[in-house]
Residue, then its C-alpha position, 0 to 999 in steps of 0.5 A: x326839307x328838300x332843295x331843288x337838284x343843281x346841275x352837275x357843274x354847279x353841284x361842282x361849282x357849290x362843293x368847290x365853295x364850301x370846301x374853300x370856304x370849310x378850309x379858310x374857317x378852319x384856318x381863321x380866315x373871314x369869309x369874303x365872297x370875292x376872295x373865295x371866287x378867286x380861289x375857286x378860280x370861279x366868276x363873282x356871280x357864280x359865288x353870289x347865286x350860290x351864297x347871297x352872304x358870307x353869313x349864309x356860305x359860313x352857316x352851310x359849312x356849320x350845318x353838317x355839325x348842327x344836323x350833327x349835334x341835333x341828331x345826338x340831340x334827338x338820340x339822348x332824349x331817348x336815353x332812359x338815365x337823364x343825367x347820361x343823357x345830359x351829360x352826353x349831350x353837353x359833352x358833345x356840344x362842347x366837343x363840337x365847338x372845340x373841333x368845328x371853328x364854324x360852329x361858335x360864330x353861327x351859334x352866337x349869330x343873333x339872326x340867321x341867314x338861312x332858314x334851316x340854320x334857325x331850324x337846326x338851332x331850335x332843335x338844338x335849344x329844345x333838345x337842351x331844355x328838354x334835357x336839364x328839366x328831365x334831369x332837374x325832375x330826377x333830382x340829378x341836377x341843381x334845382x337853381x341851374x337855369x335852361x338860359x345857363x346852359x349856352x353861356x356854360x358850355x361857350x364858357x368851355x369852349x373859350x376856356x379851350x381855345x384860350x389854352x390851345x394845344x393840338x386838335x386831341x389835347x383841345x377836345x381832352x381839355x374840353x372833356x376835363x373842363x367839362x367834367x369839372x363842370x358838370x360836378x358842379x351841376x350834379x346833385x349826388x346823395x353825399x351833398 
C-alpha cells in the first residue's frame, strides 16, 4: 500500500505529531488532539486532517512495531523447528508489548481506525495460528492449548510485567522469564 506524498511542510508537520504524540504514550499520557496541536505549536485544523482521531494518530505511532512483529511474524514461518519458531515468535510479541506502551492498547482495540492497522493485526493473528497448529502437528505443543489462547497469554505476560515494573532492561528480562515459565508449560517433551 502506497500513501500519496506530503508536501515537505506537512511531511514536517506529520513527524512533529507523531514524535509528540510517540512521547506522551511512552509517557502515559492520553492523546488528545488539541493538547498536542498545542505542543506542536501547530493550528487544530493541521492535527485533525493529519489525524481524524486519537484512535487513528495512536495506531500510526504502533504501526512501526506491528509492521515490526508482522515481519518476524513472516520470517519465523520460514524456521524449519516449529517450536523455535513459536517460541521466537511469542517471544518477541512479549517483548513488544513490555517496551512499546502503544502496542497493548491498538491490540485490544476492538475496531480500528486505520485499514492498515486491521491488515497488520490479521497478519499478526495468521502468522500465530500458523505457528501453534505447525507446532500442535510436530507434537511439541499441548494438543489441548487453543489458537484463541494465545493473545490472552501473552496480554497475561505483559500485564504481569508491568505489574512488577522495574526499569526498561529488568521489564523485557522479566518478560522473557515469564515467558519462559510459560512456554514449559505449553512444551510437549519426551519426559512428560
Amino acid at each position: 500500500m502506497t500513501t500519496p506524498q506530503l508536501r515537505k511542510d506537512a511531511a514536517r508537520n506529520w513527524d512533529r505529531i507523531v514524535a509528540i504524540a510517540r512521547d506522551l504514550v511512552d509517557q502515559g499520557t492520553a492523546l488528545q488532539l488539541n493538547d498536542i496541536a498545542r505542543r506542536a505549536g501547530l493550528g487544530v485544523a493541521t492535527v485533525y486532517r493529519h489525524f481524524a482521531t486519537p484512535e487513528a494518530l495512536l495506531e500510526t505511532v504502533a504501526t512501526p512495531c506491528l509492521e515490526s512483529l508482522a515481519a518476524h511474524g513472516r520470517r519465523a514461518l520460514d524456521d524449519t523447528d516449529p517450536w523455535r519458531a513459536l517460541e521466537g515468535y511469542l517471544g518477541r510479541i512479549v517483548e513488544a508489548q513490555v517496551a512499546d506502551a502503544a502496542l497493548a492498547p491498538v491490540a485490544a482495540a476492538a475496531t480500528d481506525a486505520l485499514p492498515r492497522t486491521t491488515e497488520l493485526k490479521k497478519s499478526l493473528a495468521s502468522a500465530g495460528t500458523a505457528l501453534l497448529e505447525r507446532a500442535r502437528e510436530a507434537g511439541a505443543v499441548r494438543p489441548d492449548l487453543a489458537t484463541t489462547d494465545l493473545v490472552p497469554l501473552m496480554c497475561g505476560v505483559a500485564h504481569a510485567v508491568n505489574v512488577h515494573g522495574g526499569t526498561p532492561t529488568d521489564r523485557v528480562d522479566t518478560a522473557h522469564r515469564y515467558l519462559a515459565t510459560l512456554l514449559e508449560g505449553m512444551r510437549i517433551t519426551s519426559d512428560r
